[in-house]
C-alpha positions, 0 to 999 in steps of 0.5 A: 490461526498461527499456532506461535500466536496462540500459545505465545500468550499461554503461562508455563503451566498452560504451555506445558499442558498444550505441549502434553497433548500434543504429544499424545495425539501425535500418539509418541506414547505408543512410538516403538524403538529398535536396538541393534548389536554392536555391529549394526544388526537389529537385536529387538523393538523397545517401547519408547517413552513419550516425547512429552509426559502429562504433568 
């Protein structure tokens, strides 16, 4: 199966769904982030939100 063929059929809310799990079996809502000082340096690790939340 292609993925385009399969969800190409799928209303927005449905696609919406599909784009939800899949971030979160990519586990993005666990990704951490670093933010760095003005000069480059690391300063500390964030937590990064979702790349795409539950509905």
């Amino acid at each position: 199966m292609v993925l385009g063929d399969v969800v190409s059929g799928l209303d927005r809310e449905n696609l919406e769904l599909v784009l939800a799990a899949i971030a979160h079996a990519g586990g993005s809502h666990e990704h951490s982030g670093m933010t760095l000082h003005e000069d480059g340096t690391q300063k500390a690790f964030t937590h990064l939100t979702t790349l795409h939340p539950w509905p």
